[in-house]
C-alpha positions as a printed Julia matrix, in Angstrom:
652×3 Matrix{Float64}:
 -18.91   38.06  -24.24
 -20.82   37.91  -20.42
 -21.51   34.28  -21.09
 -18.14   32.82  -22.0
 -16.63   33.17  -18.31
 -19.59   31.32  -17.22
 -18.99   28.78  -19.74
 -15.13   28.69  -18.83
 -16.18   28.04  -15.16
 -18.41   25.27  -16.05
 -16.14   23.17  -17.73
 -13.55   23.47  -15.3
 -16.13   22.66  -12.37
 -16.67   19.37  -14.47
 -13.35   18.64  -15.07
 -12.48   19.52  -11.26
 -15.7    17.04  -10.28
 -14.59   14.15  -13.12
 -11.03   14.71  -12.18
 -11.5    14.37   -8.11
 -13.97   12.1    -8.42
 -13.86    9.55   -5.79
 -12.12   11.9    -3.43
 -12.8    12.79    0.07
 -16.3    13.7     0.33
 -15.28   16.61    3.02
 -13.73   17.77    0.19
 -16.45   18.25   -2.42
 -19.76   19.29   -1.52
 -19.9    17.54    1.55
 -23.17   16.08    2.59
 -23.02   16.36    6.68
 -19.69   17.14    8.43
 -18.99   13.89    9.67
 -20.53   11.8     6.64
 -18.61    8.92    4.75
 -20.28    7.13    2.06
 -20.54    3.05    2.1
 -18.17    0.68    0.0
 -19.68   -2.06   -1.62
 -17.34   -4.6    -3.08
 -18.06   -7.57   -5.63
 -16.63  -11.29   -4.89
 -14.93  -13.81   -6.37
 -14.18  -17.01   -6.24
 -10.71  -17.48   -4.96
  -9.05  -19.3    -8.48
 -10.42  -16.37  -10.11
  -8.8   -13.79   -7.79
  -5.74  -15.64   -8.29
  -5.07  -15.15  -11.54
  -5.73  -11.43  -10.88
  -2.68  -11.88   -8.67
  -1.13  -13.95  -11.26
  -0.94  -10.72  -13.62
   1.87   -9.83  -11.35
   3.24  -12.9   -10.39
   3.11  -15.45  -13.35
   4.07  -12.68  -15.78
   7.8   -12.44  -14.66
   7.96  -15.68  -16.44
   8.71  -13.3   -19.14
  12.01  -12.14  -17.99
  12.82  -14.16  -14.81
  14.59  -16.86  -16.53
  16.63  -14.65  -18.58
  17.54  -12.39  -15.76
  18.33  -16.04  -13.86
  20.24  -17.53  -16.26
  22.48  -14.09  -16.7
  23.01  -13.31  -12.89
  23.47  -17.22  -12.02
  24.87  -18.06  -15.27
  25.08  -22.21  -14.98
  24.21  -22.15  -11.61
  20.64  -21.09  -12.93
  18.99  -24.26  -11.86
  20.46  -25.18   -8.43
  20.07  -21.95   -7.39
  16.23  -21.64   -8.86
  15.94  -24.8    -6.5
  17.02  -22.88   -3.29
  14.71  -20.35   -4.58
  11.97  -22.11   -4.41
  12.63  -24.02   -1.24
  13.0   -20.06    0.0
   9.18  -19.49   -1.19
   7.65  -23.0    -0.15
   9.34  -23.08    3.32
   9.51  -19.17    4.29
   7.87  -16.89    2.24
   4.93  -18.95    1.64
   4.05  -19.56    5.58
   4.79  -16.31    6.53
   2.05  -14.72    3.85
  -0.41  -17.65    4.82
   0.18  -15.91    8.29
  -0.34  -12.45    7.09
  -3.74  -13.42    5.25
  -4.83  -14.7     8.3
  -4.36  -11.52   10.31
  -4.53   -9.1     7.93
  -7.5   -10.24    5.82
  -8.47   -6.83    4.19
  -5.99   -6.11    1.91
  -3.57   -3.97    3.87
  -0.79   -6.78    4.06
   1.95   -6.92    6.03
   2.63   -2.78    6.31
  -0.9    -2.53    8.61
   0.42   -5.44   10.43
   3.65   -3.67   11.38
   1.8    -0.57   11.66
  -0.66   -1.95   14.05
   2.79   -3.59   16.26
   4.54   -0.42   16.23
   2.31    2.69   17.8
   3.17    6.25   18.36
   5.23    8.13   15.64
   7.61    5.06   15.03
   4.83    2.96   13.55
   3.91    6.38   11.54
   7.33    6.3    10.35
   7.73    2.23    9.12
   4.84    2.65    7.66
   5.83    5.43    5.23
   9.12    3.4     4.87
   7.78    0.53    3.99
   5.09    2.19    1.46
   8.9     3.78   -0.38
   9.96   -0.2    -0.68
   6.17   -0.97   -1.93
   5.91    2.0    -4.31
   9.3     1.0    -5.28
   7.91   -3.16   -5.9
   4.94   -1.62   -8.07
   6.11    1.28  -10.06
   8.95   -0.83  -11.37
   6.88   -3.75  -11.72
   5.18   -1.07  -14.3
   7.83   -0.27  -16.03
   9.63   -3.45  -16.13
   6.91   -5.23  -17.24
   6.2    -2.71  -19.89
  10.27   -2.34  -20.99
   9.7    -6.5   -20.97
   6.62   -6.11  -23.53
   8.65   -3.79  -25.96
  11.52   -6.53  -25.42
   8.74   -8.94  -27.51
   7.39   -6.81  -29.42
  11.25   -5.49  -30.93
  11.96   -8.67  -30.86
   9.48  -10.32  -33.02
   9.79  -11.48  -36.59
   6.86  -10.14  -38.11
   7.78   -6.68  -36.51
   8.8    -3.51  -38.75
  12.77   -3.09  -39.12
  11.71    0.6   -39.78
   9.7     0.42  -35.96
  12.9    -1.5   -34.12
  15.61    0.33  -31.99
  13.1     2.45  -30.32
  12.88    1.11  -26.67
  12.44    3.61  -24.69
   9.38    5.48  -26.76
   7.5     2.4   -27.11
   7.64    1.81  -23.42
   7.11    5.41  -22.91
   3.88    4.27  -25.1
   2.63    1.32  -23.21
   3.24    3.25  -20.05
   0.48    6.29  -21.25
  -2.16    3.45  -22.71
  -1.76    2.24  -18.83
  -2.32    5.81  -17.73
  -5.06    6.49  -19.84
  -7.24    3.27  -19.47
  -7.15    4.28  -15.55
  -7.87    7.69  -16.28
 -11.09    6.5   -18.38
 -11.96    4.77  -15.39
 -10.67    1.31  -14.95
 -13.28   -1.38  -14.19
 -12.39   -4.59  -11.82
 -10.56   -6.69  -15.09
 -10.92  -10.21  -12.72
 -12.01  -11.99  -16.47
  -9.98   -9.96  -19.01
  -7.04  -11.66  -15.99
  -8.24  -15.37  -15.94
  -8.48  -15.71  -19.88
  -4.87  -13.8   -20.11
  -3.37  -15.87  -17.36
  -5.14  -18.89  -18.55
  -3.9   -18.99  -22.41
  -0.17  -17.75  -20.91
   0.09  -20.53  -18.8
  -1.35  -22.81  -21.22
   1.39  -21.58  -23.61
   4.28  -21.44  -20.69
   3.31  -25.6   -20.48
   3.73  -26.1   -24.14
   7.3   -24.35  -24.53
   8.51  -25.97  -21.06
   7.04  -29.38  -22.12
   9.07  -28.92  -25.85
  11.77  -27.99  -23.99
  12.04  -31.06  -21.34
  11.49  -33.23  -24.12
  15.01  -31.59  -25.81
  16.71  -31.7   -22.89
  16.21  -35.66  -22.57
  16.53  -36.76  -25.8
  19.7   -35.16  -26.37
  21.74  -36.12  -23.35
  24.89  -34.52  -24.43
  23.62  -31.06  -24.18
  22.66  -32.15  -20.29
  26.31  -33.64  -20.18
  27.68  -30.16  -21.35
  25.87  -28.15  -19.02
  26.89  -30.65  -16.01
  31.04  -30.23  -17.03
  30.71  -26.44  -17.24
  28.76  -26.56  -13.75
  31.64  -29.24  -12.3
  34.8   -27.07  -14.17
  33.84  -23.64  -13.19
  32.56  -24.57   -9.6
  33.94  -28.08   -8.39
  32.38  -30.24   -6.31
  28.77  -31.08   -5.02
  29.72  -29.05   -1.69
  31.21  -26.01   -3.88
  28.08  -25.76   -5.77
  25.49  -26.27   -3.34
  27.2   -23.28   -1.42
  27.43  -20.94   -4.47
  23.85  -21.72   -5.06
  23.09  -20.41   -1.61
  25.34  -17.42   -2.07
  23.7   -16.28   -5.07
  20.16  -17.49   -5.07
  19.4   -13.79   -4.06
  19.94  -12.59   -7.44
  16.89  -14.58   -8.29
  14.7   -13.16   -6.57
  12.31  -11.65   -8.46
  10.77  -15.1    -8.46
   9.2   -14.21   -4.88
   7.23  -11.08   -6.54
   3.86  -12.5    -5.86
   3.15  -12.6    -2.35
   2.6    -8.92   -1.24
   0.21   -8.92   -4.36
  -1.56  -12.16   -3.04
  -2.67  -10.43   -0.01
  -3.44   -7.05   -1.29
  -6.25   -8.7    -3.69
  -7.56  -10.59   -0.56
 -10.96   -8.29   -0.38
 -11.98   -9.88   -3.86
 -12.0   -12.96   -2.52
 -15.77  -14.56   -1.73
 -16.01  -15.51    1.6
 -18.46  -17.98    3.3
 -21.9   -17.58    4.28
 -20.91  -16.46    7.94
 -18.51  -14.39    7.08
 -18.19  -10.92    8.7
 -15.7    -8.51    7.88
 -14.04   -8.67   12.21
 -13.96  -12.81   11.28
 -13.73  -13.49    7.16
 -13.23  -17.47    7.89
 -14.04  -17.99    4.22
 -11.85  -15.14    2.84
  -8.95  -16.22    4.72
  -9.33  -19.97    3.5
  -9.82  -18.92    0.19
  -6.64  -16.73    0.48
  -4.81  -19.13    2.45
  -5.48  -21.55   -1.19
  -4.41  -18.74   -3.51
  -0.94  -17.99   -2.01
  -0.9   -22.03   -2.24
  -1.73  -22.51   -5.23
   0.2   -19.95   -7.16
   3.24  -20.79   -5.0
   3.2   -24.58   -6.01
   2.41  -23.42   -9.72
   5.08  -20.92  -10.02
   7.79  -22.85   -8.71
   7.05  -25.96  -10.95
   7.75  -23.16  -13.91
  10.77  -21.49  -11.83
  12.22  -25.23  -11.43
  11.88  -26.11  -15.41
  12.19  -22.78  -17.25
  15.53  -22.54  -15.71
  16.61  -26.14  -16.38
  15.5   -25.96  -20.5
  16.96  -21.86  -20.54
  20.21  -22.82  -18.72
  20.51  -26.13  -20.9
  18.89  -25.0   -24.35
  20.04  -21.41  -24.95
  23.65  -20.37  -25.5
  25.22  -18.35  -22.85
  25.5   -15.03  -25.21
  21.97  -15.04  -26.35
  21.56  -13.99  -22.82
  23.86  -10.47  -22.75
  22.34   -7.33  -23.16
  21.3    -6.52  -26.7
  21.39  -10.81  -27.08
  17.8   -12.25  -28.91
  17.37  -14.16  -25.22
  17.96  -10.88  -23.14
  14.86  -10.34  -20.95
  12.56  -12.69  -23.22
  14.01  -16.69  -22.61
  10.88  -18.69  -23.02
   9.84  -16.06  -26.46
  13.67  -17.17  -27.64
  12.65  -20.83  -27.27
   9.37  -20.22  -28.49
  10.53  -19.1   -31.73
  13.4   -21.48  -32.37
  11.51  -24.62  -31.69
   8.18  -23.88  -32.06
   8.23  -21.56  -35.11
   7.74  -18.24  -35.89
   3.6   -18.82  -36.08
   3.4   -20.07  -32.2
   6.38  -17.72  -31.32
   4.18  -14.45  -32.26
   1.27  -16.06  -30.69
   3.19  -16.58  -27.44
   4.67  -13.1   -27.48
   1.42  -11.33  -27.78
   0.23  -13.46  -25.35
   3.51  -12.77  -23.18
   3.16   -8.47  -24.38
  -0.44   -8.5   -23.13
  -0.26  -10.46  -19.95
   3.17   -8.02  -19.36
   0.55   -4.95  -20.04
  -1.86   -5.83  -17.1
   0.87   -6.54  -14.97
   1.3    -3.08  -15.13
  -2.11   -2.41  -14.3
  -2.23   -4.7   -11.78
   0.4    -2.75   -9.96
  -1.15    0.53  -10.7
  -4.0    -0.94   -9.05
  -2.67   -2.17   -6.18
  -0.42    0.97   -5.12
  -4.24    2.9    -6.07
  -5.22    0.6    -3.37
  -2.34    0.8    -1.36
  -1.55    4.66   -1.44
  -5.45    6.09   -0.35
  -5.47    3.4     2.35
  -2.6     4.69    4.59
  -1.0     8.09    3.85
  -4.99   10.19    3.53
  -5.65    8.91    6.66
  -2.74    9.61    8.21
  -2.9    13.27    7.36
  -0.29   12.51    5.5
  -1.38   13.04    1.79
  -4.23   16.04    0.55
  -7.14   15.22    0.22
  -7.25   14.92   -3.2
  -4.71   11.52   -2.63
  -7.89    9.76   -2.12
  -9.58    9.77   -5.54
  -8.0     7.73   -8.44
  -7.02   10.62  -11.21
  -4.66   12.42   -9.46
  -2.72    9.39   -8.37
  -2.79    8.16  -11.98
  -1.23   11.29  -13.2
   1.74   11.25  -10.26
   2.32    7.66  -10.8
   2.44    7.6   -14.45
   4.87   10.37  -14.64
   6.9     8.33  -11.91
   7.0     5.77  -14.38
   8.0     8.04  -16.88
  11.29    9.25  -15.55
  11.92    5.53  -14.15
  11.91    4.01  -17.82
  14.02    7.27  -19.07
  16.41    6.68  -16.22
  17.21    3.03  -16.73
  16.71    3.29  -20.79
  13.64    0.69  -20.46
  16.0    -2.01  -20.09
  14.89   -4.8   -18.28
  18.15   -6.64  -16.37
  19.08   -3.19  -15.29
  15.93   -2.68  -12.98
  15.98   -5.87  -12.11
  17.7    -5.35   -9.11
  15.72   -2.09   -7.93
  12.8    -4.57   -8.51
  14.16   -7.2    -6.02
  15.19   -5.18   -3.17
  11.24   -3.49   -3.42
  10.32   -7.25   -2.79
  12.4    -8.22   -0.26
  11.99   -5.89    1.97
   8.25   -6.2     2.23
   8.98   -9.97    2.29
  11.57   -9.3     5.29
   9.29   -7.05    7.01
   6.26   -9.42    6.54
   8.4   -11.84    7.83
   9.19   -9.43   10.83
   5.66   -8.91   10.94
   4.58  -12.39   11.89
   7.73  -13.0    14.37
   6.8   -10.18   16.19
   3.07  -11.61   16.6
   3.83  -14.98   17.4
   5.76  -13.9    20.25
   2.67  -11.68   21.6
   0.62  -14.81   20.67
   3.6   -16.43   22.94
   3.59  -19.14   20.31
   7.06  -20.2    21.2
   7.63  -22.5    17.73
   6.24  -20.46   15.34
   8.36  -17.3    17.32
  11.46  -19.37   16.23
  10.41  -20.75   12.96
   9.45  -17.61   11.65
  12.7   -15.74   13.4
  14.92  -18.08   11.4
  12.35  -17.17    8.31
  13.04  -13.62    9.07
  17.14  -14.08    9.07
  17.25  -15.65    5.96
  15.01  -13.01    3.97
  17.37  -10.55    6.05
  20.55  -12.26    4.79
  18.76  -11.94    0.85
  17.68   -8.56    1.34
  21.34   -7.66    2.33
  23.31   -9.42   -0.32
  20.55   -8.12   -2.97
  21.28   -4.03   -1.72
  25.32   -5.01   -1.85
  25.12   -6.89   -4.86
  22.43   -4.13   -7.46
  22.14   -0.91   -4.82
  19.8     0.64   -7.46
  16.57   -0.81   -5.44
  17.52    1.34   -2.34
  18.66    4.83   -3.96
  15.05    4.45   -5.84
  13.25    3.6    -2.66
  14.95    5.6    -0.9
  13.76    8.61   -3.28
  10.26    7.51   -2.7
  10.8     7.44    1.17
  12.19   10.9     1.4
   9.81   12.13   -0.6
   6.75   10.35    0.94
   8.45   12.29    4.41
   8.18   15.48    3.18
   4.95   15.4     1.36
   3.66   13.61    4.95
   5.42   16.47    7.05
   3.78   19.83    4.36
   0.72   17.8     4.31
  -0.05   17.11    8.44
   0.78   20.55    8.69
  -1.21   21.96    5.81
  -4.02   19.79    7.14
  -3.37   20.71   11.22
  -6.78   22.61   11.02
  -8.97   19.74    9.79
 -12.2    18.09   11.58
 -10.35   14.8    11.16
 -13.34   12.43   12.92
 -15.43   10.68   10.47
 -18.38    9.72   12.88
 -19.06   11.6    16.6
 -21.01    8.9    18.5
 -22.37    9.79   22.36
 -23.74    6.93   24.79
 -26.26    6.44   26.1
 -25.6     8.63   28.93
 -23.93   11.27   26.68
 -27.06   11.36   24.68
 -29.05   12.46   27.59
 -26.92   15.35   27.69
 -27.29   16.47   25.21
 -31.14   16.54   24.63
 -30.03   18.66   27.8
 -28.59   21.14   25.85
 -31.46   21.42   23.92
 -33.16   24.83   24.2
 -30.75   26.28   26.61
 -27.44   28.38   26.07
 -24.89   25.6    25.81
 -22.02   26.51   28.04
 -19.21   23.81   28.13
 -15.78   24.14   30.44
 -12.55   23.0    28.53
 -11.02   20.72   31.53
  -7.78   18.48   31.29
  -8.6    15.64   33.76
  -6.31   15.46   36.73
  -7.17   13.67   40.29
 -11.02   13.7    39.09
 -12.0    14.84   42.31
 -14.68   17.28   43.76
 -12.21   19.85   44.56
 -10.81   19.72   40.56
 -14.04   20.72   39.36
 -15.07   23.41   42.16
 -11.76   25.5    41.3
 -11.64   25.11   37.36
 -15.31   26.65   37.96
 -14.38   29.18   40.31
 -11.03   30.22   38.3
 -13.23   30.79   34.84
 -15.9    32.48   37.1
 -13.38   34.63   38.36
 -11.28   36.03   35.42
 -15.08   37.03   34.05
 -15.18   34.2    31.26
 -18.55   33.02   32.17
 -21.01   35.29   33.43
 -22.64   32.82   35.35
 -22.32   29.81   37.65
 -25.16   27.86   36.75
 -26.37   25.39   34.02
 -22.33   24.46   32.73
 -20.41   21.19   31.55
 -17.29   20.11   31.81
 -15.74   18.54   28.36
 -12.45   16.38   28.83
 -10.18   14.93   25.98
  -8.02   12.01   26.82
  -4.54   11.21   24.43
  -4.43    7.93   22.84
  -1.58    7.62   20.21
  -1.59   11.5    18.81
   0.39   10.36   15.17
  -2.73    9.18   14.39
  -5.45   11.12   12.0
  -8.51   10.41   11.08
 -10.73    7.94   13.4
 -14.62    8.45   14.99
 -15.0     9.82   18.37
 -17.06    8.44   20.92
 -18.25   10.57   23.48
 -19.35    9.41   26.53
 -21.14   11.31   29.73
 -20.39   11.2    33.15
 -22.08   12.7    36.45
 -19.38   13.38   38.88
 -19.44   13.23   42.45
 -23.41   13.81   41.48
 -23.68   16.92   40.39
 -20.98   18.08   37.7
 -22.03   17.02   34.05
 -19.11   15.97   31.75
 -18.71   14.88   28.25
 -15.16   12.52   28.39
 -13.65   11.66   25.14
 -10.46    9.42   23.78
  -8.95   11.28   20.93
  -5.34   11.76   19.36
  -5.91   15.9    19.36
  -7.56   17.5    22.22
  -8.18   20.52   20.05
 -10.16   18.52   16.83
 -12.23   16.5    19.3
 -13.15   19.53   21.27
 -14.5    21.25   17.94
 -15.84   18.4    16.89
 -18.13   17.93   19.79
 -18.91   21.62   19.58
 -19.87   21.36   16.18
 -22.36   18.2    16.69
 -23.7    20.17   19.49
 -24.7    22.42   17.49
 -26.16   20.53   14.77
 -28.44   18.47   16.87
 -29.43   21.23   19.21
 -29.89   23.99   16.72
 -27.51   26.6    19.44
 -24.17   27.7    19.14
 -22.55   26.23   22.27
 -20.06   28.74   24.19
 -16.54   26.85   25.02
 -14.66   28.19   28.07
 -10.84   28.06   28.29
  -7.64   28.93   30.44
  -4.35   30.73   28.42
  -1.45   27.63   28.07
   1.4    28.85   29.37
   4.9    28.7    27.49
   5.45   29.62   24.1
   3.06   29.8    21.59
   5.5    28.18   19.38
   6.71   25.57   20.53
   3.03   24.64   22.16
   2.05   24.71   18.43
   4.84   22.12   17.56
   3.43   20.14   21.09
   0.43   20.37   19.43
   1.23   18.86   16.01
   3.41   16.16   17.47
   1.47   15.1    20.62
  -2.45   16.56   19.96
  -2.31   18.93   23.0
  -0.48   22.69   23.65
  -2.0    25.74   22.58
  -5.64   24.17   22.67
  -7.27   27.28   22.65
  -6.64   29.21   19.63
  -6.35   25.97   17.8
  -9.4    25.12   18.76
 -11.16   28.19   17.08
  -8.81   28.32   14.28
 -10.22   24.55   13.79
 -13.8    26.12   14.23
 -13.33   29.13   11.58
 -11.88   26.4     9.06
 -14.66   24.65    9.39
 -17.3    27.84    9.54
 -16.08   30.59    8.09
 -19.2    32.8     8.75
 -18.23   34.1    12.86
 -21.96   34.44   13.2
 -22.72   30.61   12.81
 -19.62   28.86   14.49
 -19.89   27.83   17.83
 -18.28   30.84   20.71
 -14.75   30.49   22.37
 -13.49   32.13   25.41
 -10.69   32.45   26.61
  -9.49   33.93   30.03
C-alpha cells in the first residue's frame, strides 16, 4: 500500500515531463536562471519546401473550383482570371517583399509588429494572430470536411458508412491530433511525393478536360449565351467579374504559408541568419513558382468545371459540391482513376491539415509566450495540440463539416493577413522613402482592402469566428501578463566590459547597490539620493555603494536579454545603467546574477513611491515602473523562495 502513491506520482511526473515537453525550460527543471537551449534546424532545398507549402496551397484544388463555380456561377472563369491577375500583380509582390524582410518565418504579423511599438503593436499583433488562427484552424477543418466529401462520395465506398459527415471529420480531425501528439516529425518527403502524384493527377483531369471542351464546341457556345443572356455585354461582365472575384478567394490561401515555411529553406554558403541572401532567393522562387503553378490550375479548372459540369451538380448535397475535379475524375476518367485521384485528393487534404497545425504550432509559441501573453506551458507542442484540436472540434460541429459553408470564414482569415501584409510593406516603403513602391503597394493595399470588405459583407462568418479567437486571445493575454507580472522575464544578463569590472568588484565584499531613477545625471543627483538613504537609516554606512539605474524602452514588451553596462560618474560614483521594459525585473535580475557570480547576497536600497499602491501596480503592469519596490522583492521571493538565499531589499 506505501508504494502505490509513489508509483501514482511517477507516472504523472512522466506524463507531466512527456506532456510539456518542449516547454519553457524556466519552467521544468531549469538548468541556470537565465539559460535557453540552442535550435538547430535542418534545410531544404527550396522546390522541396515548396511543396510543403503546397500541402496548403495546391490542396484547395479540391474544393476551390466547386466553391468558384457555385459563388460565381458562369462568371467562374472571368472572374478566376481577375483572381489571378489579383495574386500575380499584388499579392505575389507584396509576399516577395515580406520574404525579403521577414526571412524567419514570422511573416507579415512581426513585420507590423516591428512598425507599430508600444501597446498598439501588442494589440495588432494579437489581432492579427485571431485572423491567422482563424486561416489555419479552418484550413483544418475544411480540408478535413473536404476529405470526407471524397471519401462519401466515392463509388467503392460502403452505403452502410455514407451520411455520416460530421463523425468522419470528427475522425480525421483526432488522427491529426494524435499523429502530433506522438510527436510529429518534419514530413518535407511524405509532402513532395503527395504534392507530386496530386499535381500529376490535377494535369491529367485538366488536360481530359481541355480536350472536351474543344472538341465539342457547342458546350463552349452554351456556356458563352448563358454568360451573354444573364450578364450582357463585354463591359457588363468584365465589371461583375470584378465585383465578385472576392468570392474566390480562397485561391490566394498560399502566401502567408509560403513565408511561414521560409526557415526550411537552404540558404547559401554565406548565409547568416541577420543577412539569409540564399534563403530569401530561394523563398523569393517558391512564392514564384507556386504562384505561376497555381494560377495555370485556377485559370483551367474553372474553365472545364464551369463548361463540363451541370450547374446543379454544384448545390449543396450535389455529387460536384466541394469535390469538382473528383466529379470529373470519375465521369471521364472512370471509376478506377477516380478512386485513385480521390485518395490522392483525401490524403493530400489530410496534411493540409497538418500543415496548418504546424504552422499555427509555429506561429502561436513565437509571439504570444514571449509576450507574456500565453503560460508557459504555450510553448511546448502537446498542450497546443489538445486546445487546437478541440477548436477544431466545435468548428466542424458548428458548420456540420460542410465545406461551402466555411468557405467564407476561410477567406476573410486570408485576406486580412493578405491586407495587412500588404499594409505591412506600404508602410516600409515609405520609411525606405521608396516613393514607387509606397504607391504601388498603396494601390495593392486598396484593392485587398476593397476584397476584404466585400468578402465580411458578402459571408460575415470569417469575422464572428475571428473575432472569437481575438477576444479570447485578449483575455487569455490580459490573465496571463498578470499571472506572469512576477516573472524573471530576461533570457541572457550580459555586462560590458566596464560592467564586468564591477562586478569582480563586488566580489568578496557586502554588495550594497542604490535603486536610482536617472534624472539630470549630475553630481548633486547622486550626493542627495546617498544622503536621503543614509539618513532615513537604510544603509548603515556611506562607503563602498553603487548606484543601479533602469531606463524604459517599449514596456508591452516581455521577454528580451539585458545588457548591463557600467559607468563612473563624475569619477567617483559606480553605476550599473540598464535598458529594460520593467524597472522592477531588470533590477532583480541584476541582483540575482550578482549573486551567482559573486557567491553574496547583494543588499538593494530603495525610497517608498508615493501615490497609491494600486494604481502604481496597474503603472507598473502597463508601463514597467510604479511600485518598484515591493515588486521588486515579490519578483525576488518568486524566484527564491527560501528568505535566507535571495538577495536583501530595503526600503526607507
Amino acid at each position: 500500500m506505501s508504494k502505490k502513491p509513489s508509483a501514482e506520482v511517477t507516472v504523472q511526473r512522466r506524463f507531466s515531463e512527456w506532456f510539456l515537453r518542449g516547454a519553457d525550460h524556466r519552467t521544468l527543471n531549469p538548468p541556470a536562471p537565465f539559460a535557453r537551449p540552442p535550435q538547430q534546424e535542418r534545410r531544404h532545398s527550396w522546390w522541396r519546401v515548396m511543396c510543403l507549402s503546397g500541402l496548403d496551397y495546391f490542396s484547395t484544388l479540391g474544393y476551390q473550383p466547386g466553391i468558384a463555380a457555385l459563388a460565381a456561377g458562369v462568371l467562374s472563369p472571368l472572374a478566376t482570371i481577375v483572381l489571378v491577375l489579383v495574386t500575380l500583380l499584388g499579392a505575389l509582390p507584396v509576399y516577395r517583399r515580406v520574404a525579403r524582410e521577414s526571412p524567419h518565418g514570422a511573416g507579415s504579423i512581426a513585420m507590423l509588429g516591428k512598425l507599430l511599438s508600444f501597446w498598439q503593436g501588442k494589440l495588432v499583433v494579437l489581432v492579427l494572430l485571431g485572423f491567422a488562427a482563424t486561416d489555419f484552424i479552418i484550413t483544418m477543418t475544411l480540408s478535413a470536411a473536404d476529405a470526407t466529401a471524397h471519401i462519401n462520395e466515392n463509388p467503392f465506398w460502403p452505403d452502410g458508412l455514407r451520411g455520416h459527415q460530421v463523425l468522419i471529420t470528427l475522425v480525421l480531425l483526432a488522427l491529426l491530433g494524435a499523429v502530433f501528439l506522438k510527436g510529429f516529425t518534419e514530413a518535407i518527403g511524405i509532402a513532395v511525393v503527395l504534392v507530386g502524384v496530386y499535381l500529376a493527377l490535377n494535369v491529367v483531369v485538366v488536360v481530359d478536360g481541355l480536350i472536351r471542351v474543344i472538341s465539342h464546341p457547342t458546350l463552349t457556345d452554351d456556356w458563352w449565351s448563358a454568360l451573354t443572356t444573364m450578364h450582357g455585354g463585354p463591359l457588363a461582365i468584365i465589371g461583375m467579374s470584378i465585383i465578385i472575384f472576392p468570392r474566390l478567394a480562397l485561391g490566394l490561401s498560399g502566401f502567408e504559408t509560403g513565408v511561414a515555411v521560409m526557415p526550411h529553406i537552404k540558404g547559401a554558403p554565406g548565409d547568416t541568419e541577420q543577412n539569409p541572401v540564399g534563403r530569401i532567393r530561394g523563398a523569393r522562387k517558391l512564392l514564384t513558382t507556386a504562384a505561376i503553378t497555381m494560377s495555370c490550375f485556377l485559370i483551367t479548372t474553372s474553365i472545364i468545371t464551369t463548361v463540363l459540369i451541370p450547374a446543379p451538380a454544384f448545390d449543396p448535397g450535389g455529387p460536384a459540391n466541394g469535390r469538382a475535379l473528383a466529379f470529373l475524375a470519375h465521369e471521364n476518367l472512370g471509376a478506377m482513376f477516380g478512386t485513385v485521384y480521390d485518395l490522392s485528393t483525401i490524403f493530400i487534404l489530410w496534411f493540409a491539415g497538418a500543415s496548418a497545425m504546424a504552422g499555427l504550432l509555429n506561429l502561436v509559441p513565437r509571439f504570444l509566450p514571449r509576450y507574456g501573453m500565453a503560460p508557459n506551458w504555450a510553448t511546448a507542442v502537446r498542450p497546443l495540440v489538445v486546445v487546437f484540436t478541440a477548436i477544431a472540434f466545435f468548428i466542424t460541429w458548428l458548420f456540420d463539416a460542410d465545406v461551402t459553408a466555411q468557405g467564407g470564414a476561410y477567406a476573410t482569415g486570408v485576406l486580412v493577413l493578405i491586407t495587412s501584409a500588404a499594409i505591412a510593406v506600404t508602410i516600409s516603403s515609405r520609411r525606405h522613402r521608396q516613393r514607387k513602391q509606397t504607391i504601388g503597394f498603396g494601390i495593392i493595399s486598396l484593392v485587398f482592402i476593397y476584397t476584404t470588405i466585400d468578402n465580411v459583407i458578402e459571408r460575415p462568418d470569417g469575422v464572428k469566428i475571428a473575432g472569437s479567437f481575438i477576444g479570447a486571445m485578449i483575455l487569455v493575454s490580459i490573465l496571463s501578463r498578470l499571472y506572469r507580472a512576477f516573472e524573471i522575464r530576461f533570457t541572457s544578463v550580459q555586462f560590458d566590459e566596464l560592467g564586468q569590472q564591477l562586478l569582480e568588484d563586488c566580489k568578496g565584499t557586502v554588495v550594497r547597490i542604490i535603486a536610482n531613477h536617472p534624472d539630470a545625471l549630475d553630481a548633486d543627483e547622486y550626493r542627495a539620493k546617498l544622503r536621503k538613504i543614509v539618513d532615513e537609516d537604510v544603509l548603515p554606512e556611506v562607503h563602498d555603494v553603487m548606484f543601479a539605474e533602469v531606463t524604459i524602452t517599449d514596456p508591452s514588451d516581455f521577454e528580451s536579454d539585458l545588457q548591463v553596462r557600467g559607468k563612473i560618474r563624475h569619477g567617483r560614483y559606480r553605476v550599473f545603467t540598464m535598458a529594460s521594459p520593467n524597472v522592477a525585473t531588470a533590477l532583480a535580475a541584476l541582483l540575482l546574477e550578482i549573486q551567482q557570480t559573486t557567491g553574496q547576497r547583494p543588499h538593494i536600497y530603495f525610497e517608498w513611491t508615493e501615490g497609491n499602491p494600486a494604481s502604481n501596480f496597474l503603472r507598473y503592469l502597463a508601463f514597467g515602473q510604479g511600485e518598484v519596490a515591493p515588486v521588486t522583492r515579490e519578483i525576488l521571493r518568486e524566484h527564491e523562495p527560501d528568505r535566507m538565499k535571495r538577495p536583501h531589499v530595503h526600503v526607507g
